[in-house]
N, C-alpha and C positions, 0 to 999 in steps of 0.2 A: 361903164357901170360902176357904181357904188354901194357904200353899205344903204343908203334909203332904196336901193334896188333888189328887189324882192327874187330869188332864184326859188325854182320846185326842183328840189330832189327827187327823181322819177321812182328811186328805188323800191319804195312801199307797191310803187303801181305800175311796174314791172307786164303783169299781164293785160293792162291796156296798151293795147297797139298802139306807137307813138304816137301816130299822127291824127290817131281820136284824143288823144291830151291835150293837144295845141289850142283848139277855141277855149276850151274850158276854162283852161290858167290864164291864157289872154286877160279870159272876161272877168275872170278872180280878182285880176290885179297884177301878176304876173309879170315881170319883167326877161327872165330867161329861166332856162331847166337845164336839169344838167341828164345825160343820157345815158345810155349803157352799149357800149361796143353791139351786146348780140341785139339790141334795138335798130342797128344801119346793117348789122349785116343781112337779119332776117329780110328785111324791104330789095337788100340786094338781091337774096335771093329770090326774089319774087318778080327781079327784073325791073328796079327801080335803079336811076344810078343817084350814085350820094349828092352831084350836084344838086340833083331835083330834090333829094330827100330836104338839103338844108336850103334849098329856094322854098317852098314848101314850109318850114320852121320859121323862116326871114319873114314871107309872107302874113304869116299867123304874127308877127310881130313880138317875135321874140327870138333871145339870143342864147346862144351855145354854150352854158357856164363852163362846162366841163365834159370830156368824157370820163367816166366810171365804171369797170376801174383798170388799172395793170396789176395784175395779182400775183403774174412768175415773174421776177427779175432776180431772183437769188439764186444762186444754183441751188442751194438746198429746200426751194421750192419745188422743183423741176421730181422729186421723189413724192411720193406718198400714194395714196389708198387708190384703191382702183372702182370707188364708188362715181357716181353722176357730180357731185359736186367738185372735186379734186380734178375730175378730168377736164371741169369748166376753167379751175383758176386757172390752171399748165393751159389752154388755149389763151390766157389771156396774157399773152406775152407784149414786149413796151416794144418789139418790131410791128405787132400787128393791130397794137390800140395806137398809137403814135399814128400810125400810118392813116389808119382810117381818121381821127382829129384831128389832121393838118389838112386831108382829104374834103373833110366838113366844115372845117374853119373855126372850130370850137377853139376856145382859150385856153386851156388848160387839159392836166390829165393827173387822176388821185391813183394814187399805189396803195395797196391793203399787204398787211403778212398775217397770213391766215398760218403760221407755224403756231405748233403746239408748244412751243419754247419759246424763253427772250431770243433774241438776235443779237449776237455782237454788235457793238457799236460800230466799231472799225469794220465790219464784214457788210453792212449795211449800208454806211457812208459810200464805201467805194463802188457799189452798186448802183448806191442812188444816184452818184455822181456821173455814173453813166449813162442813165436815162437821164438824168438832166443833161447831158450833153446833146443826147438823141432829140429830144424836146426844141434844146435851143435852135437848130439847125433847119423848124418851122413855125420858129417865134414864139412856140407852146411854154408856158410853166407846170412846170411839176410838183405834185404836193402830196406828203406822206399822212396818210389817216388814221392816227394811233388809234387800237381797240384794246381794252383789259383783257380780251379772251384771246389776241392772236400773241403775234410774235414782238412788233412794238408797244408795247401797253398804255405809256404817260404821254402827255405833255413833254417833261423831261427826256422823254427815248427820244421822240421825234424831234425836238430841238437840236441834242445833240447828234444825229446825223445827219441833220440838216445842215449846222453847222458845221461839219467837220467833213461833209460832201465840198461846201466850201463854191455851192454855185446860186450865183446870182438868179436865176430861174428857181431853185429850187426851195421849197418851203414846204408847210404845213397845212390841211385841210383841220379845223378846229369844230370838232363834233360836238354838241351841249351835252349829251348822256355819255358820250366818254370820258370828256371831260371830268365831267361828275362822279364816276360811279367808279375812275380808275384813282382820283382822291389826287391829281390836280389842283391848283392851287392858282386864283387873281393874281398874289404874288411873284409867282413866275412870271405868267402870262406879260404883265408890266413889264418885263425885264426882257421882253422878245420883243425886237425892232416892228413896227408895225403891217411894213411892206414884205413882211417873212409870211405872213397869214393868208395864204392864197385862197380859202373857202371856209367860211363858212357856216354852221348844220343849224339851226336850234329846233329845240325839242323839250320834253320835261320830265322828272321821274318821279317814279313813285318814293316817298317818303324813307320805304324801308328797302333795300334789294331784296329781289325774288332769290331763293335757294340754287335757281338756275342762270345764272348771267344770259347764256345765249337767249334762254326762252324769252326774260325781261327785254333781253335788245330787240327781240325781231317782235315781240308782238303786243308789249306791254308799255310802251311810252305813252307820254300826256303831249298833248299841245301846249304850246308855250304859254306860260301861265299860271297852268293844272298842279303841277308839282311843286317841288322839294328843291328844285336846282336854281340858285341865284341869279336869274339872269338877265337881272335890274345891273348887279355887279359887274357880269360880264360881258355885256355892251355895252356898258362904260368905261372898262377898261380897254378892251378892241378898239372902242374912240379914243382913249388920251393914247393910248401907241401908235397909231394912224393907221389905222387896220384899213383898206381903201375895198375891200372884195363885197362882193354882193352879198347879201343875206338871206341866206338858206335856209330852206326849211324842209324837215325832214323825219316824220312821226310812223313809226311803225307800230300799229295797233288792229288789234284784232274786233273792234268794232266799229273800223271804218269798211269794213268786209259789205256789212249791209247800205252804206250809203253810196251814193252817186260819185262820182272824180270831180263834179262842178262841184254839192254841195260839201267836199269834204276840202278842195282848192279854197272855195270863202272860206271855211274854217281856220285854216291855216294861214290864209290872213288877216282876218282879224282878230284871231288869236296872236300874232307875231306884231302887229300894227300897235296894240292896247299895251306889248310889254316894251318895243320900240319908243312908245309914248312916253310909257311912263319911266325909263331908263334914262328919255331925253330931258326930262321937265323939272327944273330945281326948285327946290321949296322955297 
């Protein structure tokens, strides 16, 4: 796969059952999706086993971009609140999403730091540098998905413990609305090896940010396009570095609540096709 190859980000559509997704992004246009660990395990427990699950995926003709996500790999993740969502990240540990994407055959696996603080740089590296050892050992790459609201915030954060993890597997998942809204920079981006960019996202923003960051991430994005975020500029930069990863697409908005998963997969590309287009076509 390449960047002219179309990935769906499943996360916005989380509660269609996986495998009601597959014809529809097929029929979209669709090249591969990337999945969610509790998407294989729930089918296991229903008495499927993962070969069928991803015979099944293969069949629907399409490929595994990623699993999503490993969310404890720090020890200082391994703490926190005793709410339904904390108790999810601390299951998702890189023993038991690893395990299961090598299990599926999926390419790759994204790491999130949902910490309420930055991260030491050094404290991260040598972490990431662990899962990326774990990864290597079933040909998987690993790739860090900065967010303004957690624990790695930039572009910047995630390069440099990328770097400084210092592993060949290991890189960066490159989100359009993080990018954007954590104030990122083309600049860098051109300055990071091309085959460092293992995923990814586009999406679009509102002009101004919402008061709330989390509320604008989960339910206020544009399709590529719609907004405010350059990104004529940044998959043209992704091209002159040799960004080779599929291109993702990944809109959480609260008015796709009312339409269908076919008619909102069209959407999403030819929403992403029209800005591909026009990013590729010189005056």
């Amino acid at each position: 796969m390449g960047p002219n190859d179309l990935c769906f980000c499943s996360a916005p559509f989380l509660h269609v059952p996986l495998l009601d997704r597959l014809a529809p992004l097929r029929a979209a246009g669709f090249a591969a999706l990337s999945i969610s660990p509790g998407d294989v395990w729930a089918l296991e427990a229903q008495g499927m086993a993962v070969r069928d699950i991803a015979a099944r995926i293969g069949d629907a003709g399409l490929a595994i971009a990623e699993l999503d996500c490993i969310a404890c790999w720090m020890d200082h993740q391994q703490q926190g609140a005793d709410d339904d969502l904390s108790r999810l990240l601390r299951m998702l540990t890189p023993e038991r999403v690893i395990e299961t994407a090598a299990r599926l055959g999926a390419l790759s696996v994204a790491l999130i730091d949902m910490s309420p603080k930055p991260t030491p740089v050094d404290v991260a590296a040598q972490a990431f540098a662990r899962v990326c050892d774990m990864a290597a050992e079933h040909g998987l790459k690993a790739h860090i998905e900065f967010l303004p609201v957690g624990g790695i915030r930039s572009l910047a954060d995630a390069w440099a413990i990328a770097a400084a993890a210092g592993r060949a597997n290991g890189g960066i998942t490159l989100d359009a609305w993080h990018f954007h809204r954590s104030g990122s920079t083309l600049d860098l981006l051109a300055t990071i090896p091309g085959q460092r960019i293992h995923a990814v996202q586009l999406c679009d923003a509102l002009p101004s940010p919402l008061p709330d960051a989390w509320a604008e991430l989960m339910t206020q994005r544009l399709l590529p396009g719609e907004g405010a975020i350059d990104l004529v500029g940044l998959i043209r930069t992704l091209d002159a570095i040799g960004c080779t990863a599929p291109t993702g697409v990944e809109v959480f908005n609260l008015r796709q609540n009312d339409q269908s998963l076919a008619n909102t997969a069209r959407d999403w590309v030819t929403s992403t096709r029209a800005v591909q287009a026009k990013a590729r076509t010189r005056p």
